[in-house]
C-alpha positions as CSV (number, residue, x, y, z in Angstrom):
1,X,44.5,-23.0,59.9
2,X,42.9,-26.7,60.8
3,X,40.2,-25.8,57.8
4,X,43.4,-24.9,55.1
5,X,45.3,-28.1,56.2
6,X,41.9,-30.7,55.7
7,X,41.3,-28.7,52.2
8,X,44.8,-29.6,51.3
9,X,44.8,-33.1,52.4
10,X,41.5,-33.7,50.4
11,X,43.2,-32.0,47.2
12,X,46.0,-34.5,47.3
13,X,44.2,-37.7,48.2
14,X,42.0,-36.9,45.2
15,X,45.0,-36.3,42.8
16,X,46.2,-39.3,43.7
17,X,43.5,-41.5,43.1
18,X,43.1,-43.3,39.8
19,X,40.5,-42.0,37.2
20,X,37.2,-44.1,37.4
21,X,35.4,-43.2,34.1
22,X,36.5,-43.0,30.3
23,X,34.5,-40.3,28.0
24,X,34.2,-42.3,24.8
25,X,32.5,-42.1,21.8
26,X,31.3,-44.9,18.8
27,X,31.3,-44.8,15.4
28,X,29.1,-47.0,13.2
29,X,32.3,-48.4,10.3
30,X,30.2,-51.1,8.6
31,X,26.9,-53.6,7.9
32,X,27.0,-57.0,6.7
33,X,23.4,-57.6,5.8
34,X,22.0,-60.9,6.2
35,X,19.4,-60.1,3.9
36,X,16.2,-61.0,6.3
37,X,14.3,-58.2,7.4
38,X,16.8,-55.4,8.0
39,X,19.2,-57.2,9.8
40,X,22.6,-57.9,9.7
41,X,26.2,-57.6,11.2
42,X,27.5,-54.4,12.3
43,X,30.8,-53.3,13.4
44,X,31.9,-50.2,15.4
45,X,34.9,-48.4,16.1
46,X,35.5,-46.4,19.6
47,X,37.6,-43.3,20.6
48,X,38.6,-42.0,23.5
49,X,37.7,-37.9,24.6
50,X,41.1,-37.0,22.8
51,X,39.6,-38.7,19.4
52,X,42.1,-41.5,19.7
53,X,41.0,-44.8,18.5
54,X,40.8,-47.4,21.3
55,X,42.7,-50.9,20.8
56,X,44.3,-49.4,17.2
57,X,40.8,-49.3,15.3
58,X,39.4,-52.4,16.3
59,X,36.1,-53.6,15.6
60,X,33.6,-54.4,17.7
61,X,30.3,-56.0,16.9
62,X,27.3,-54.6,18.2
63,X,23.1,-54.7,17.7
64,X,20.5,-52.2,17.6
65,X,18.6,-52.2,20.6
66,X,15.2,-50.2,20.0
67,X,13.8,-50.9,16.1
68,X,11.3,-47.9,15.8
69,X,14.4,-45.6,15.2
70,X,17.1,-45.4,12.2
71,X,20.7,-45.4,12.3
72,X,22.8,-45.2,8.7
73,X,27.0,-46.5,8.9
74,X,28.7,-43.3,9.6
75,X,26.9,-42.0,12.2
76,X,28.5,-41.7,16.0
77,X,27.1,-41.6,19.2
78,X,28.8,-39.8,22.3
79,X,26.9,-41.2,24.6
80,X,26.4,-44.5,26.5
81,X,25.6,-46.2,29.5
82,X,26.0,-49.6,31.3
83,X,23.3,-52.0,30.8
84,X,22.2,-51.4,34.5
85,X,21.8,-47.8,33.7
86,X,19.9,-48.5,30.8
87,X,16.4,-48.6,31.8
88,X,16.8,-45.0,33.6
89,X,17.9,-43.5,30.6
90,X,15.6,-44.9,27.8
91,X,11.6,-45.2,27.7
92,X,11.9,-48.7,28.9
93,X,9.4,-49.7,31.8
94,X,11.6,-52.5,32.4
95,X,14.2,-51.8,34.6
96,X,16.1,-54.6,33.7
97,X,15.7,-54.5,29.9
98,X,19.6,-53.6,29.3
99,X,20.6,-56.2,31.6
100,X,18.6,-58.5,29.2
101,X,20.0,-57.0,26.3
102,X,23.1,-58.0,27.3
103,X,22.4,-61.0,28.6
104,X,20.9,-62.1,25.1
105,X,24.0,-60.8,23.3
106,X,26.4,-62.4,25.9
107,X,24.8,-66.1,25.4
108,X,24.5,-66.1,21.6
109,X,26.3,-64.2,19.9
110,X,29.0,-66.1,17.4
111,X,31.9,-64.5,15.9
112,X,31.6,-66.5,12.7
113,X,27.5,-66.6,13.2
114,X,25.1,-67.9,9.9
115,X,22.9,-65.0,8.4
116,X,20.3,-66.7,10.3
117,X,22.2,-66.7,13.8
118,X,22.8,-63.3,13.0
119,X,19.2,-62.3,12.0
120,X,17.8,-64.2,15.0
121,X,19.3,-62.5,17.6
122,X,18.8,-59.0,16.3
123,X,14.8,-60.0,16.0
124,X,15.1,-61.3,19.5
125,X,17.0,-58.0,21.1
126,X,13.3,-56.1,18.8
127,X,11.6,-58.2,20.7
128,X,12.3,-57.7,23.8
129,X,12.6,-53.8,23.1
130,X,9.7,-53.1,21.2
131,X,7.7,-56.2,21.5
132,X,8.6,-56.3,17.7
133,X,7.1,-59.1,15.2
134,X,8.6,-60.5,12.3
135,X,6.1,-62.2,9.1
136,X,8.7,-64.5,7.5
137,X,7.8,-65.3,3.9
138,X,9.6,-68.3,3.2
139,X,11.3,-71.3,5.5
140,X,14.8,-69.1,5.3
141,X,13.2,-66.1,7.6
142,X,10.9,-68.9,9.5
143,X,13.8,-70.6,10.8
144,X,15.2,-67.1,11.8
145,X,12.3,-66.3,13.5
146,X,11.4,-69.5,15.4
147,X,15.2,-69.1,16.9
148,X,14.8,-66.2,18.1
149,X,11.4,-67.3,19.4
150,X,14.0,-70.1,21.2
151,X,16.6,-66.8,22.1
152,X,13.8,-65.9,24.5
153,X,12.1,-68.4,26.1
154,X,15.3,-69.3,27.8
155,X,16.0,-65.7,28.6
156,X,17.7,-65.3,32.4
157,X,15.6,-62.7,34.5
158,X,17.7,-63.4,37.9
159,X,20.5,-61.6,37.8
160,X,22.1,-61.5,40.8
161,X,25.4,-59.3,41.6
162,X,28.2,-61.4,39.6
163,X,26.1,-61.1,36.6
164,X,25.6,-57.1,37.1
165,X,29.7,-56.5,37.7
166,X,29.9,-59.1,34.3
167,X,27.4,-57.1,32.1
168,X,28.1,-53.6,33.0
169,X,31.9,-55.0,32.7
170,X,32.4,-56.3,28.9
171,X,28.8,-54.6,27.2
172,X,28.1,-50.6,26.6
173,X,24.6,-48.9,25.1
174,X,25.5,-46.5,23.2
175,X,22.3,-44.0,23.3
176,X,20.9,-41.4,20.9
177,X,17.4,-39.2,20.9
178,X,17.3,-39.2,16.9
179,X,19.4,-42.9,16.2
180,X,18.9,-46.2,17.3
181,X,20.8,-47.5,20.8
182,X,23.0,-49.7,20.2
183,X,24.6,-52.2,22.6
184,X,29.0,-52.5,22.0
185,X,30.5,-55.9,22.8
186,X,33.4,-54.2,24.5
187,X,34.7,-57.6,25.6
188,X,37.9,-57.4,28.4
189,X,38.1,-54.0,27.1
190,X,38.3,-53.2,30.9
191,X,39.3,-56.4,32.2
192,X,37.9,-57.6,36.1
193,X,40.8,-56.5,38.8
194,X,42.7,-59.7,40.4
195,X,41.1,-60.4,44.1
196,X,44.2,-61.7,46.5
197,X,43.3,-64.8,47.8
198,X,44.1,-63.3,51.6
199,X,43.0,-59.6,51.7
200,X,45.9,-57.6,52.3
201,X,45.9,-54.0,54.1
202,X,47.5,-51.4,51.4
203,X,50.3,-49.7,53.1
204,X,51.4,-46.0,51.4
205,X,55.0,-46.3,49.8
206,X,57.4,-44.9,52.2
207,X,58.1,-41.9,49.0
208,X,54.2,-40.5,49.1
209,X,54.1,-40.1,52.6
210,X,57.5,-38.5,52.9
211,X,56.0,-35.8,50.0
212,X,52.8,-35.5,51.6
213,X,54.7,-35.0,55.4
214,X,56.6,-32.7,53.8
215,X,54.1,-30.4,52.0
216,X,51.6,-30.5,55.2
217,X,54.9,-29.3,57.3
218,X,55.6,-26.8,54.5
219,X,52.1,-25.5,55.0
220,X,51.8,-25.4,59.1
221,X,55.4,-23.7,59.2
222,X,54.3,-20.9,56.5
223,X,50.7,-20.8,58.4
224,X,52.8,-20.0,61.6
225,X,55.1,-17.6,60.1
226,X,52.0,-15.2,58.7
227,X,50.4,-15.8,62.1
228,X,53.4,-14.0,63.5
């Protein structure tokens, strides 16, 4: 009888707790090139596991991660990770390389960005990756390729706790074995929860623990009956 009444207590604790995951996928809606060396804007769209599309159709902007794969506007990815997680799911030795990724994105990436901006920090994010080299051909690409150079040598590799709950918090990888990763600028799409300034005990409103009384005396006085 003890066993049946802990089985149902777990049951209804779990119900009642809120869900702590989203299934998601990302579609790939459009590419502004910048017209220096395959780089440009891109703009994704993201929709929930009942194919609904999250924050009516917006568009968020987001870079390829690795460059040694392909990825063509259209194309959607169902899966993803936090940039913590990303170094245990890719081919990465460097267990902090989505943290980085983010990190990158997080510090300069501009809304209304020049085609150079733009190209600069998409070489950068290669670079890191897949240690990837650019040969400008004229001052144009040169500029885009000495700011990147500029991207990275001021590239944070301390990250402590507040920047791991920040990351993981506003940036998703979006992964793929046969498409480039890309990394989704989800912004407050899950926004931080409010700490009270004073922590407060949570106290059970007086209406769940009347149900839950209720259902465990339901269950003892039925248990009793059979017993008999």
């Amino acid at each position: 009888m003890k066993k049946l009444v802990s089985v149902v207590v777990v049951l209804v604790v779990l119900a009642l707790l809120p869900a702590i995951s989203q299934a998601m996928s990302m579609t790939f809606d459009r590419f502004t090139s910048s017209n220096m060396f395959s780089t440009g804007k891109m703009d994704v769209s993201l929709r929930d596991d009942d194919g609904n599309l999250i924050n009516d159709g917006e568009w968020f902007p987001a870079f390829c991660v690795d460059h040694n794969q392909s990825i063509s506007v259209g194309n959607t990815h169902s899966e993803y990770v936090r940039p913590s997680e990303y170094a245990r799911v890719s081919n990465f030795l460097d267990d902090q390389i989505g943290l980085k990724t983010a990190w990158l994105f997080d510090t300069f990436y501009k809304e209304n960005a020049s085609s150079i901006e733009t190209t600069a920090l998409q070489l950068a994010l290669w670079k890191l990756s897949d240690n990837y080299s650019a040969n400008p051909t004229n001052n144009t690409q040169r500029a885009a390729v000495a700011l990147a150079n500029s991207y990275l040598s001021g590239l944070n590799t301390d990250f402590g706790s507040a920047d791991f709950e920040y990351l993981d918090r506003h940036y998703l990888i979006f992964t793929s074995g046969t498409r480039q990763d890309l990394i989704v600028k989800t912004g407050d799409l899950w926004p931080e929860p409010e700490t009270p300034e004073t922590p407060v005990t949570p106290v059970p409103e007086p209406g769940t623990l009347l149900l839950l009384g209720l259902g465990l005396l339901g269950i003892l006085g039925f248990a009793k009956k059979y017993q008999k």
